[in-house]
PDB file with one MODEL, atoms N, CA, C and O in Angstrom:
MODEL        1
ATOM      1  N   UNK A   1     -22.750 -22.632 -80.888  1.00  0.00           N
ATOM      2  CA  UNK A   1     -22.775 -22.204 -82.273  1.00  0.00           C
ATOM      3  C   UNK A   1     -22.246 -20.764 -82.356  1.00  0.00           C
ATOM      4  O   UNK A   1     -22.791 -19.900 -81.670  1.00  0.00           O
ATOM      5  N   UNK A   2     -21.046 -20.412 -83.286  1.00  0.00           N
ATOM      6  CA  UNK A   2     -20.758 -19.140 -83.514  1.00  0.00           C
ATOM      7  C   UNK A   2     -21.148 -18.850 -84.872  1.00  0.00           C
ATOM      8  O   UNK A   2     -20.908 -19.734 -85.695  1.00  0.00           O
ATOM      9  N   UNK A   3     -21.832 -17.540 -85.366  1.00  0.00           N
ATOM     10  CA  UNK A   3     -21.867 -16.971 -86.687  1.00  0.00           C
ATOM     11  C   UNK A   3     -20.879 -16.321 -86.877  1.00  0.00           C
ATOM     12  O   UNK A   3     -20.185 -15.793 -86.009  1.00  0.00           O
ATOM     13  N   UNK A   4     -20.637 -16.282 -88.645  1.00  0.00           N
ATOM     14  CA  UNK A   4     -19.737 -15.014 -88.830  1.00  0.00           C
ATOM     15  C   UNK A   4     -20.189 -13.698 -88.973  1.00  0.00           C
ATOM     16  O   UNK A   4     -21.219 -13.525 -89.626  1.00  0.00           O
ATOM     17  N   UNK A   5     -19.779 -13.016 -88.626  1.00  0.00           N
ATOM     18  CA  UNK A   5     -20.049 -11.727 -88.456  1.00  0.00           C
ATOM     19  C   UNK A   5     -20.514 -10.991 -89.742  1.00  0.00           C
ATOM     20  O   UNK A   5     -21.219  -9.983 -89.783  1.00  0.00           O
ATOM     21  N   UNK A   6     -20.047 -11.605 -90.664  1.00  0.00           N
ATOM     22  CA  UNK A   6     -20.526 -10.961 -92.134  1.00  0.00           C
ATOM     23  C   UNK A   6     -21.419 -11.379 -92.928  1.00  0.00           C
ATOM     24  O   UNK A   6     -22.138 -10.699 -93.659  1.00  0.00           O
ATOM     25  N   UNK A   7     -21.389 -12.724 -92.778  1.00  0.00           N
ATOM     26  CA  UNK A   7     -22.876 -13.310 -93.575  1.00  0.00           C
ATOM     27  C   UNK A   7     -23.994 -14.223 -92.154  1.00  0.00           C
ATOM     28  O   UNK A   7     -25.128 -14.689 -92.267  1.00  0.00           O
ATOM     29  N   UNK A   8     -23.388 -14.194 -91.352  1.00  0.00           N
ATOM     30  CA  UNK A   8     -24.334 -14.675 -89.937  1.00  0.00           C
ATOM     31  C   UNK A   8     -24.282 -16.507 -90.330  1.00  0.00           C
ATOM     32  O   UNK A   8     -24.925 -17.241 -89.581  1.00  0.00           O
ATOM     33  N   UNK A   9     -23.737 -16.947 -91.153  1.00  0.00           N
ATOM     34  CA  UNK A   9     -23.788 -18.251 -91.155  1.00  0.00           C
ATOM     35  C   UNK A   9     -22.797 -18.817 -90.217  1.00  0.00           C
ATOM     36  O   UNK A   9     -21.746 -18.241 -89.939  1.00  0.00           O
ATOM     37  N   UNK A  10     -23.315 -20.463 -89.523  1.00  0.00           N
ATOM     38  CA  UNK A  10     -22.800 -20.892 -88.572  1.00  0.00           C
ATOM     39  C   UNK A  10     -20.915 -21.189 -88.890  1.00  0.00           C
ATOM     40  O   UNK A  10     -20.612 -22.032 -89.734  1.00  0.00           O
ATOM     41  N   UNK A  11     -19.921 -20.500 -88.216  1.00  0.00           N
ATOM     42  CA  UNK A  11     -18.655 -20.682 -88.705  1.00  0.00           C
ATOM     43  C   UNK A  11     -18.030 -21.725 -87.651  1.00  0.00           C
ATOM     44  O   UNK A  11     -18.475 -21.642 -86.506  1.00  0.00           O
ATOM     45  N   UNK A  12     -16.915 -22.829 -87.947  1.00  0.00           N
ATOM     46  CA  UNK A  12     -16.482 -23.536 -87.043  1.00  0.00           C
ATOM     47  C   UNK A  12     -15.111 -22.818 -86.656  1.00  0.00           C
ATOM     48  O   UNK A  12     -14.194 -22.801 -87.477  1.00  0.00           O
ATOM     49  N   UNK A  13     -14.982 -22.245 -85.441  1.00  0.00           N
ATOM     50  CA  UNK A  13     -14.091 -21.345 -85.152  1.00  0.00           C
ATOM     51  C   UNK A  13     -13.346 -22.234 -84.260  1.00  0.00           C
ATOM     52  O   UNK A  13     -13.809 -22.416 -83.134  1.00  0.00           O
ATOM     53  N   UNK A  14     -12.335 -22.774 -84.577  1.00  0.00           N
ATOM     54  CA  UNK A  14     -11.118 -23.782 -84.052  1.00  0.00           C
ATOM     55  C   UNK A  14     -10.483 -22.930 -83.332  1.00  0.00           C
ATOM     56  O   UNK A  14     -10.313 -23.267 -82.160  1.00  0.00           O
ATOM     57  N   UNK A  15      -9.898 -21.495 -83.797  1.00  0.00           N
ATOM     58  CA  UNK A  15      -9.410 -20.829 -82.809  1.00  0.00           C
ATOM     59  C   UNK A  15     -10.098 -19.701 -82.307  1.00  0.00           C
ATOM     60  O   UNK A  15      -9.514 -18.692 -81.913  1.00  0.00           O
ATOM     61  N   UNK A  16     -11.335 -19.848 -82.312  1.00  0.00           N
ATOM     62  CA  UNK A  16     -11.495 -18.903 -81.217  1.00  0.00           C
ATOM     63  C   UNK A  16     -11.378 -17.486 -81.996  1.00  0.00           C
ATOM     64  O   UNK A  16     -11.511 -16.614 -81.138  1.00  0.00           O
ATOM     65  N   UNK A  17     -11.186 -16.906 -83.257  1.00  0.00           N
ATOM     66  CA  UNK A  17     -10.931 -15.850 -83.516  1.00  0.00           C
ATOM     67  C   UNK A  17     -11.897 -14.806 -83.247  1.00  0.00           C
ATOM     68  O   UNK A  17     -13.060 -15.205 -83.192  1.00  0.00           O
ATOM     69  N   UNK A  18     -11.641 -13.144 -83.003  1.00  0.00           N
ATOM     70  CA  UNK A  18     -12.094 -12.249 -82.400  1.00  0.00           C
ATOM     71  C   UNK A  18     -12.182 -11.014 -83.907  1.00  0.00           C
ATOM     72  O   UNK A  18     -11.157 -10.538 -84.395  1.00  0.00           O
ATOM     73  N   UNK A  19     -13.189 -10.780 -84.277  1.00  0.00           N
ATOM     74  CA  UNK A  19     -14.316 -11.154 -84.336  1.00  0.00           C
ATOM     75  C   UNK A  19     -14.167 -12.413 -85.079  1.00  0.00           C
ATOM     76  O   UNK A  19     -13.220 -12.705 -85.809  1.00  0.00           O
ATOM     77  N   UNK A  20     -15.188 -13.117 -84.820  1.00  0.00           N
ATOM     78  CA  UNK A  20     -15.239 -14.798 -85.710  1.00  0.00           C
ATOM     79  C   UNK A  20     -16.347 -13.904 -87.161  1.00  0.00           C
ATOM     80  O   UNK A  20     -17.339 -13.180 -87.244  1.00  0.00           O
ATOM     81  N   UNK A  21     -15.419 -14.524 -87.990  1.00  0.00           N
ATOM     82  CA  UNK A  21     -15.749 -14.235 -89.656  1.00  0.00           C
ATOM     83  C   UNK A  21     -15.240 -15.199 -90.771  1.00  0.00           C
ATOM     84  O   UNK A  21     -14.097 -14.893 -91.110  1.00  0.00           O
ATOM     85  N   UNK A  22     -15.710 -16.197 -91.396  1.00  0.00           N
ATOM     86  CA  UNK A  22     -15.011 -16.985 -92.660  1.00  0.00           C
ATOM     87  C   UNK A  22     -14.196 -16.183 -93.346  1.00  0.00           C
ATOM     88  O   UNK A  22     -14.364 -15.031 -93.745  1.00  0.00           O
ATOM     89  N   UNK A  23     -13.328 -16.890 -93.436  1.00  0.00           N
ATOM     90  CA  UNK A  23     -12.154 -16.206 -94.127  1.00  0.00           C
ATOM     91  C   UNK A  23     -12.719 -15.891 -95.860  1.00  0.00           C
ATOM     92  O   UNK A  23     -12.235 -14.952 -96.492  1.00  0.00           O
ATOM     93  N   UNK A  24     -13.502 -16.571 -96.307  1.00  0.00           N
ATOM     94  CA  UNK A  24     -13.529 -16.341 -97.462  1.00  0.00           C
ATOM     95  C   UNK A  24     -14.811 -14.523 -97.605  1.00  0.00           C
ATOM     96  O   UNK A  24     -14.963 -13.533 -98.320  1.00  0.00           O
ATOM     97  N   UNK A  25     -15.383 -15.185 -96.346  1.00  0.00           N
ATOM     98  CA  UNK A  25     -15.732 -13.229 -96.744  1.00  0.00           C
ATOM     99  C   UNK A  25     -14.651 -12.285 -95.949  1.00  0.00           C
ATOM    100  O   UNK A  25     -15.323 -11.393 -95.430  1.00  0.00           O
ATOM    101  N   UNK A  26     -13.707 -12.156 -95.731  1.00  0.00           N
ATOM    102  CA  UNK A  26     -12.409 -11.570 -95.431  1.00  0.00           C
ATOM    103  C   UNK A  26     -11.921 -11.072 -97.394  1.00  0.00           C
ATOM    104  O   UNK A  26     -11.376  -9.988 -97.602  1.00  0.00           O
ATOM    105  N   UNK A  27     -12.190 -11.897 -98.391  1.00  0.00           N
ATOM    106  CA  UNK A  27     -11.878 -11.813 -99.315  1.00  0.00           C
ATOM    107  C   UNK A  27     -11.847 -10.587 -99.991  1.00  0.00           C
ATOM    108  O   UNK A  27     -10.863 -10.283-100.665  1.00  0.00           O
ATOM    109  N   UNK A  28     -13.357  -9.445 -99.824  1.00  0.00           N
ATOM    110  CA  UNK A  28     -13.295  -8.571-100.575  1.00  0.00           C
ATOM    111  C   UNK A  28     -13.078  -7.859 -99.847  1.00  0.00           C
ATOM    112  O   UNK A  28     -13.335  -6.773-100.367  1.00  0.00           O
ATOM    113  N   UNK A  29     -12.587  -7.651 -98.452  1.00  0.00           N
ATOM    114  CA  UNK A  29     -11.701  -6.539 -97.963  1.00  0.00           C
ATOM    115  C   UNK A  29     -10.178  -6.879 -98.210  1.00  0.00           C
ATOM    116  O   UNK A  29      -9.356  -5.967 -98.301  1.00  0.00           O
ATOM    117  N   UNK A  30      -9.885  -7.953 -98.296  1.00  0.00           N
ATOM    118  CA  UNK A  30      -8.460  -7.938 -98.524  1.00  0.00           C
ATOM    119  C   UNK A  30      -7.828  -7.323-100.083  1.00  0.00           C
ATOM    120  O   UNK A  30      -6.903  -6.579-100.406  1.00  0.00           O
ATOM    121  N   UNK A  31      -9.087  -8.231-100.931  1.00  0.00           N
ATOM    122  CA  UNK A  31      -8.727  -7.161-102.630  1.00  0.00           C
ATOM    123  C   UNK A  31      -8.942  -5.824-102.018  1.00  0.00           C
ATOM    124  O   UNK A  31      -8.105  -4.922-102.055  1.00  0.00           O
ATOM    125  N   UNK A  32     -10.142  -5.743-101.437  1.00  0.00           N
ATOM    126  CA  UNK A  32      -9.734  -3.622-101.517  1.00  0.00           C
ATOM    127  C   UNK A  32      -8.220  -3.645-100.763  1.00  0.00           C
ATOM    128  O   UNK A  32      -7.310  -3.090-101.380  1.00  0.00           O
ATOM    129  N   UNK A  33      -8.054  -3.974-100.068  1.00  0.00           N
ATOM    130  CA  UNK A  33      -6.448  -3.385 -99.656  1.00  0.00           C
ATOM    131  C   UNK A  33      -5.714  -3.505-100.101  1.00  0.00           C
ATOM    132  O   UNK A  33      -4.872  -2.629 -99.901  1.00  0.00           O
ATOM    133  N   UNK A  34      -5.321  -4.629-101.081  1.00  0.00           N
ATOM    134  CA  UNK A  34      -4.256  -5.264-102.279  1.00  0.00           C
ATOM    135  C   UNK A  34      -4.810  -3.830-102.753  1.00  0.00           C
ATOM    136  O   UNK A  34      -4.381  -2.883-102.093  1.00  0.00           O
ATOM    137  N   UNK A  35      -5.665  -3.543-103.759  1.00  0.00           N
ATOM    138  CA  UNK A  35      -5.681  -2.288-104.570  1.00  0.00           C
ATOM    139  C   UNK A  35      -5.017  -1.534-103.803  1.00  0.00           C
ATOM    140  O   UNK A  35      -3.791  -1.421-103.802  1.00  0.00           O
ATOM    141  N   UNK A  36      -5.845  -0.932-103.053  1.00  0.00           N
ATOM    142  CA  UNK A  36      -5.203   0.236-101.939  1.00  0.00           C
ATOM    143  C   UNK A  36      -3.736   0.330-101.838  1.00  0.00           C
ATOM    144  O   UNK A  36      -3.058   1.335-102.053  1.00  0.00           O
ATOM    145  N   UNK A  37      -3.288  -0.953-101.451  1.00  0.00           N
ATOM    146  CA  UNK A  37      -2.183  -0.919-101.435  1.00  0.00           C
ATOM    147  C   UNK A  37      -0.956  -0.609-102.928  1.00  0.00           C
ATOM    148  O   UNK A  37       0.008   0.143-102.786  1.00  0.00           O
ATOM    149  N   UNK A  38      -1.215  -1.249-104.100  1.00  0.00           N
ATOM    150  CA  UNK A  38      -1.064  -1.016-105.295  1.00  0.00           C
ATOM    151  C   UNK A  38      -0.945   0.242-105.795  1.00  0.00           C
ATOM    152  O   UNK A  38      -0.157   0.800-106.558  1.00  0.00           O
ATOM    153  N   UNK A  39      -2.327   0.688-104.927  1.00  0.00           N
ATOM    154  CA  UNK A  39      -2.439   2.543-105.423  1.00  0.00           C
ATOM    155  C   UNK A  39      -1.233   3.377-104.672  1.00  0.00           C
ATOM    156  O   UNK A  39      -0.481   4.119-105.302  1.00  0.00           O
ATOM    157  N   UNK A  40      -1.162   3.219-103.601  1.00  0.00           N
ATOM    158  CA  UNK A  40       0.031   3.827-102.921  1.00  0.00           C
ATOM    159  C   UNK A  40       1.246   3.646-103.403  1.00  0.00           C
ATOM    160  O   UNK A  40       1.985   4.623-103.523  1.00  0.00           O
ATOM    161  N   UNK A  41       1.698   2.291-103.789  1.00  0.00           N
ATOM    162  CA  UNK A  41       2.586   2.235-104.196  1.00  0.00           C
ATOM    163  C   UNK A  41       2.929   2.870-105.143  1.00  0.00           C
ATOM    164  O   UNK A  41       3.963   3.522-104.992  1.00  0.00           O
ATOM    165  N   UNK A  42       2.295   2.940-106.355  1.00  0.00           N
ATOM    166  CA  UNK A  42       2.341   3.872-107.761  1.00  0.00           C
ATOM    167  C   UNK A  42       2.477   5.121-107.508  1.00  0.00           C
ATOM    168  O   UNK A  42       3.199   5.949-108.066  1.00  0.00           O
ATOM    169  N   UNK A  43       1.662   5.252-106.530  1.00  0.00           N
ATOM    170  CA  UNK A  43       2.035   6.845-105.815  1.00  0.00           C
ATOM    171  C   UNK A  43       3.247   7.308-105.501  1.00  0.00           C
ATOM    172  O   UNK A  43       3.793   8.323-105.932  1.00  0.00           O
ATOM    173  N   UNK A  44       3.659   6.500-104.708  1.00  0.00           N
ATOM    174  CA  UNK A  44       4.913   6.663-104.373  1.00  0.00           C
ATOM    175  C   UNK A  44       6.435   6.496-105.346  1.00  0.00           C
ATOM    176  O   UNK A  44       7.577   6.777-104.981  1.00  0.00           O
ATOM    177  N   UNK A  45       5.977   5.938-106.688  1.00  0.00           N
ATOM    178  CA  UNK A  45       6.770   5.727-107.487  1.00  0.00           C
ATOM    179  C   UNK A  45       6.532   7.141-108.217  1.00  0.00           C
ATOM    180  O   UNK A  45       7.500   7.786-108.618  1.00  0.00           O
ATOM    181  N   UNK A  46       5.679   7.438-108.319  1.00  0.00           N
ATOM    182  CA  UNK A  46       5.609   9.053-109.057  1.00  0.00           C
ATOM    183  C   UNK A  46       6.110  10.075-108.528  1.00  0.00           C
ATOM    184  O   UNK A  46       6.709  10.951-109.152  1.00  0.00           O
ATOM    185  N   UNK A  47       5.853  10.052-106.980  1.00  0.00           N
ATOM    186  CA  UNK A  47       6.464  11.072-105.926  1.00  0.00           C
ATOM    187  C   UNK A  47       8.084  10.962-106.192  1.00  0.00           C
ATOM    188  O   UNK A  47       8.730  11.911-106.638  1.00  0.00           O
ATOM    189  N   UNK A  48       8.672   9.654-105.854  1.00  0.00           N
ATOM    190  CA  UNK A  48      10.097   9.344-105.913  1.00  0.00           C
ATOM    191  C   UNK A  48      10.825  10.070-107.397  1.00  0.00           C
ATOM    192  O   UNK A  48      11.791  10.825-107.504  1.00  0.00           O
ATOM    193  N   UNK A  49       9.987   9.532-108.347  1.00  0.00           N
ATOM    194  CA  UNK A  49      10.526  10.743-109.679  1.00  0.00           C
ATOM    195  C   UNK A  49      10.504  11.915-109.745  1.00  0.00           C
ATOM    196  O   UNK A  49      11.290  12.715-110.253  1.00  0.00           O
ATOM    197  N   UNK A  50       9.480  12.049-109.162  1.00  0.00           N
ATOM    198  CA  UNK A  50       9.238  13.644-109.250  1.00  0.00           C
ATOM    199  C   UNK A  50      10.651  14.444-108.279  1.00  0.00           C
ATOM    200  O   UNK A  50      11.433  15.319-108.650  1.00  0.00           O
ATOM    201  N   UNK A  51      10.568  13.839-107.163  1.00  0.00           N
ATOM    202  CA  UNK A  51      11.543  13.839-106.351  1.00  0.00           C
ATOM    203  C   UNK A  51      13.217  14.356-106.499  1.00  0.00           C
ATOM    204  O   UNK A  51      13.949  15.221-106.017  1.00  0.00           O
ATOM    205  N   UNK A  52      13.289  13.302-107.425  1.00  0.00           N
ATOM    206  CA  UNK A  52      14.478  12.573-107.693  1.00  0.00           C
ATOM    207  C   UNK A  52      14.724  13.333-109.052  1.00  0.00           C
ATOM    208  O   UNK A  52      15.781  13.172-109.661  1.00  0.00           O
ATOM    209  N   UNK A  53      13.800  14.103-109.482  1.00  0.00           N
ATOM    210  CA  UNK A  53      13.924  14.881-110.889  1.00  0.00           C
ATOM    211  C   UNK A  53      14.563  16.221-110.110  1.00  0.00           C
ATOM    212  O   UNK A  53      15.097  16.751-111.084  1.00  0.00           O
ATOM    213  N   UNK A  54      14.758  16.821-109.349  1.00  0.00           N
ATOM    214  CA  UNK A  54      15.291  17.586-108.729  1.00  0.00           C
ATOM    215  C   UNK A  54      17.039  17.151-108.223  1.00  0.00           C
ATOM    216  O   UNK A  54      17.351  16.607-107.163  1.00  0.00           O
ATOM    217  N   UNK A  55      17.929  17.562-109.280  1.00  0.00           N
ATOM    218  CA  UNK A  55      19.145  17.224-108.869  1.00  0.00           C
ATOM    219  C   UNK A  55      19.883  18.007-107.605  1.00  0.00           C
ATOM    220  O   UNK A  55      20.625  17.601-106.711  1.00  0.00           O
ATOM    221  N   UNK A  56      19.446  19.064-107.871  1.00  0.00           N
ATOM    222  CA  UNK A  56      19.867  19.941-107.138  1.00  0.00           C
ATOM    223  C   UNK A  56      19.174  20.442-106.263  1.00  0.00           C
ATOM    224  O   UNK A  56      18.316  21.190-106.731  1.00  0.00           O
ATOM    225  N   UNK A  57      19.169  20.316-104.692  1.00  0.00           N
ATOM    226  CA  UNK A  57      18.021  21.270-104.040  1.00  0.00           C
ATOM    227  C   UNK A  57      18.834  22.200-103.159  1.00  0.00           C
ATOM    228  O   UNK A  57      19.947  21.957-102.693  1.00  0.00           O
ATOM    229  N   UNK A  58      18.344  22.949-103.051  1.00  0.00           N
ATOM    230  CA  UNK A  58      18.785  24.407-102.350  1.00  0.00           C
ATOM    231  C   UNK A  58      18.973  23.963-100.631  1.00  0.00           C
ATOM    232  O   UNK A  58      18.482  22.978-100.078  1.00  0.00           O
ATOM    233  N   UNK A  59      19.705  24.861-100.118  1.00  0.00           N
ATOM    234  CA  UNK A  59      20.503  25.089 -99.372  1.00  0.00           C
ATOM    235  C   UNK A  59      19.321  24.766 -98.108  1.00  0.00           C
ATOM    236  O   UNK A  59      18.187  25.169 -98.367  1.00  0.00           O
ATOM    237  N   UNK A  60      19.445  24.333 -97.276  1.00  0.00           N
ATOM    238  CA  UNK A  60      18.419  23.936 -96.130  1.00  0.00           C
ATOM    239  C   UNK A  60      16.911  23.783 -96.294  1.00  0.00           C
ATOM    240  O   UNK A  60      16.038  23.966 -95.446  1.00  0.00           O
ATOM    241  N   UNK A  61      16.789  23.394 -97.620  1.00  0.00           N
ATOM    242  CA  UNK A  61      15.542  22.619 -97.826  1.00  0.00           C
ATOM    243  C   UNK A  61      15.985  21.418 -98.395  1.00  0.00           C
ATOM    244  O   UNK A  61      17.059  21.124 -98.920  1.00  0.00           O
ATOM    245  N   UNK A  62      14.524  20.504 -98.110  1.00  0.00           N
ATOM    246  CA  UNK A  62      14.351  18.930 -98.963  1.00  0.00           C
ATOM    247  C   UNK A  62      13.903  18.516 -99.881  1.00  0.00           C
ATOM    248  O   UNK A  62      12.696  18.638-100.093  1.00  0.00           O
ATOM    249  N   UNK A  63      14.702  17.905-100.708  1.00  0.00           N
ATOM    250  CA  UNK A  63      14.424  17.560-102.197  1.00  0.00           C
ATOM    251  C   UNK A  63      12.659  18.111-102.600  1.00  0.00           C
ATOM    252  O   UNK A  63      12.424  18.621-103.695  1.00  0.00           O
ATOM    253  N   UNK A  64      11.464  17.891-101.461  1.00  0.00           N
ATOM    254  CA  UNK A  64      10.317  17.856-101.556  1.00  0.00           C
ATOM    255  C   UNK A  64       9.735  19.884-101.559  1.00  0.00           C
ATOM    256  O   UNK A  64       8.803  20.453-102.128  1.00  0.00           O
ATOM    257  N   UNK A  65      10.741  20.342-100.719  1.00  0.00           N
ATOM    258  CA  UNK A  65      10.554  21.825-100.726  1.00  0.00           C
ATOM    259  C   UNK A  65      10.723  22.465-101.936  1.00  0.00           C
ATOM    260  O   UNK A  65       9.928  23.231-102.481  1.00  0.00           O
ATOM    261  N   UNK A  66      12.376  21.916-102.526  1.00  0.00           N
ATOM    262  CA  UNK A  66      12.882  22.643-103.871  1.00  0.00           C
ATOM    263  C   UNK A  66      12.055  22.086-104.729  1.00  0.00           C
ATOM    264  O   UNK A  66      12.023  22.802-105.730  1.00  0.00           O
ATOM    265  N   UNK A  67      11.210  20.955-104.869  1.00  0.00           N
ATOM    266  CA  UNK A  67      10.461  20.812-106.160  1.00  0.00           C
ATOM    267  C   UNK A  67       9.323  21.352-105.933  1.00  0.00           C
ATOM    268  O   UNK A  67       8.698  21.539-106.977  1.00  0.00           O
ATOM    269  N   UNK A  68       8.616  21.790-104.691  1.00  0.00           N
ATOM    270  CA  UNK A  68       7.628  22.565-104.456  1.00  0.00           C
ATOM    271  C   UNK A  68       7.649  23.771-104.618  1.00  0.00           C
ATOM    272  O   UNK A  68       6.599  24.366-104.859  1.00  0.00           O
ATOM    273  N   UNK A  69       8.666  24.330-104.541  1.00  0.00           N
ATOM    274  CA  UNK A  69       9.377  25.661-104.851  1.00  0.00           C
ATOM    275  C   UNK A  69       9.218  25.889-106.242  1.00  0.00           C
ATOM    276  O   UNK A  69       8.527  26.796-106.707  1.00  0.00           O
ATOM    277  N   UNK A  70      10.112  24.741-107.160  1.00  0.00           N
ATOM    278  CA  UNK A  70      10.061  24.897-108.635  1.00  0.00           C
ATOM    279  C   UNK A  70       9.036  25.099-109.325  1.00  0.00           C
ATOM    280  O   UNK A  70       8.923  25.946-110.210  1.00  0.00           O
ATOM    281  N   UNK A  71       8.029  24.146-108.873  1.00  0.00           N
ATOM    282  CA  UNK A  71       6.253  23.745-109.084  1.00  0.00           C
ATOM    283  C   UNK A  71       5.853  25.116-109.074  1.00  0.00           C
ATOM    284  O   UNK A  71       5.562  25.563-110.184  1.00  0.00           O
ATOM    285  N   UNK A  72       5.762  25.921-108.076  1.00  0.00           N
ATOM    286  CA  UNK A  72       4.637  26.822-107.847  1.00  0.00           C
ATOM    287  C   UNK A  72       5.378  28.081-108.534  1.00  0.00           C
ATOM    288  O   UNK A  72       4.627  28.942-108.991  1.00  0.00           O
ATOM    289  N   UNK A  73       7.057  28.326-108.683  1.00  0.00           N
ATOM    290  CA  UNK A  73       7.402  29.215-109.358  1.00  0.00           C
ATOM    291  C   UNK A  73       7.236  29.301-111.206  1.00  0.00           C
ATOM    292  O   UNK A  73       7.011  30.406-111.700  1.00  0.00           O
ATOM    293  N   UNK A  74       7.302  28.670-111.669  1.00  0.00           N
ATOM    294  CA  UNK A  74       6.834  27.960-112.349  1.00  0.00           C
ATOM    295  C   UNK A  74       5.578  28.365-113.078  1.00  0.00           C
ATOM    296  O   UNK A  74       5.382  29.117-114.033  1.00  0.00           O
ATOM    297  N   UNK A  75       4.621  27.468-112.162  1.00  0.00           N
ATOM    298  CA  UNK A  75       2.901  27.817-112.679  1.00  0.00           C
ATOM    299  C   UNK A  75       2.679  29.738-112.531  1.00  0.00           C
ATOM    300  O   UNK A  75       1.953  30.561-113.089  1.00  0.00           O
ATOM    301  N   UNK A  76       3.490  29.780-111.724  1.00  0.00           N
ATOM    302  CA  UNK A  76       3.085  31.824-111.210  1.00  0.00           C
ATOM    303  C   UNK A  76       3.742  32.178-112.285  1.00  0.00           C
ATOM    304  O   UNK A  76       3.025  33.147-112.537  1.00  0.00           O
ATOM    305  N   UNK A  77       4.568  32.189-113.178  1.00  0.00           N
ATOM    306  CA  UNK A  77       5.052  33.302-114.379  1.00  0.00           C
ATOM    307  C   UNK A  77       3.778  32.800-115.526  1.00  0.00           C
ATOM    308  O   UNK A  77       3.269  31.709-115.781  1.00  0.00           O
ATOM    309  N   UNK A  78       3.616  33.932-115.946  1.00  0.00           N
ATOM    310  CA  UNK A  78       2.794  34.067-116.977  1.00  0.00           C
ATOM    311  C   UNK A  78       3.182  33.589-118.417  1.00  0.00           C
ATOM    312  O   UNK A  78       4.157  33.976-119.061  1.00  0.00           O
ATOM    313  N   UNK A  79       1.992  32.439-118.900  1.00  0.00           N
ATOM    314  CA  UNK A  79       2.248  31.893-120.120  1.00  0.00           C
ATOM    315  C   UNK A  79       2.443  32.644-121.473  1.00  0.00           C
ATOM    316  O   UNK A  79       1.583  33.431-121.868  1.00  0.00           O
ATOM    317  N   UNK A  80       3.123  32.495-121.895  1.00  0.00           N
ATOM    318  CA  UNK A  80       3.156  33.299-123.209  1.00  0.00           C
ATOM    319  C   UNK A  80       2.639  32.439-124.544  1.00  0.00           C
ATOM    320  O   UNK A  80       2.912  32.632-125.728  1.00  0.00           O
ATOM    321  N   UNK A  81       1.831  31.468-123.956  1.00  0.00           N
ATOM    322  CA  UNK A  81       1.376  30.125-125.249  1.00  0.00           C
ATOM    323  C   UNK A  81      -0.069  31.238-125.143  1.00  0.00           C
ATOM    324  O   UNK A  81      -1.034  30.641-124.666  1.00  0.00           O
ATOM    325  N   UNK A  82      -0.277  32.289-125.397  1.00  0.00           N
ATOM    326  CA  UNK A  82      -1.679  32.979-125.520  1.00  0.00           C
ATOM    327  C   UNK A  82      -1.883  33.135-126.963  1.00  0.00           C
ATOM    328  O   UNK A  82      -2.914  33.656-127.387  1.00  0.00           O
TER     329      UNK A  82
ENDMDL
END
């Protein structure tokens, strides 16, 4: 008799899997990683604009420097919306 590792009920493990776990409680770790994964992605679609909003980047830096550059020069001059 093998249990699964997550709910301890008896699982019929045909192959032998390491750790032995029913796939159906595999379920709510796989949605968290679908999200997870989802979230990164969006991430990365914001980064890429942000990115890519930089036509021009300066001379031996990467697209990611000159918009970091722009960013922080930027926020440092003083607002005049007072």
């Amino acid at each position: 008799m093998i249990n699964c590792l997550h709910c301890g009920e008896e699982i019929f493990d045909l192959l032998r899997t390491k750790p032995p776990i029913h796939f159906s409680c595999l379920n709510p770790y796989i949605n968290d990683l679908k999200a997870r994964v989802d979230g990164l992605e969006e991430t990365s679609k914001l980064y890429s604009e942000l990115l890519y909003g930089v036509s021009n980047k300066y001379p031996d830096e990467t697209r990611h420097e000159t918009a970091l550059r722009y960013i922080i020069e930027r926020e440092s001059k003083p607002s005049n919306a007072d």
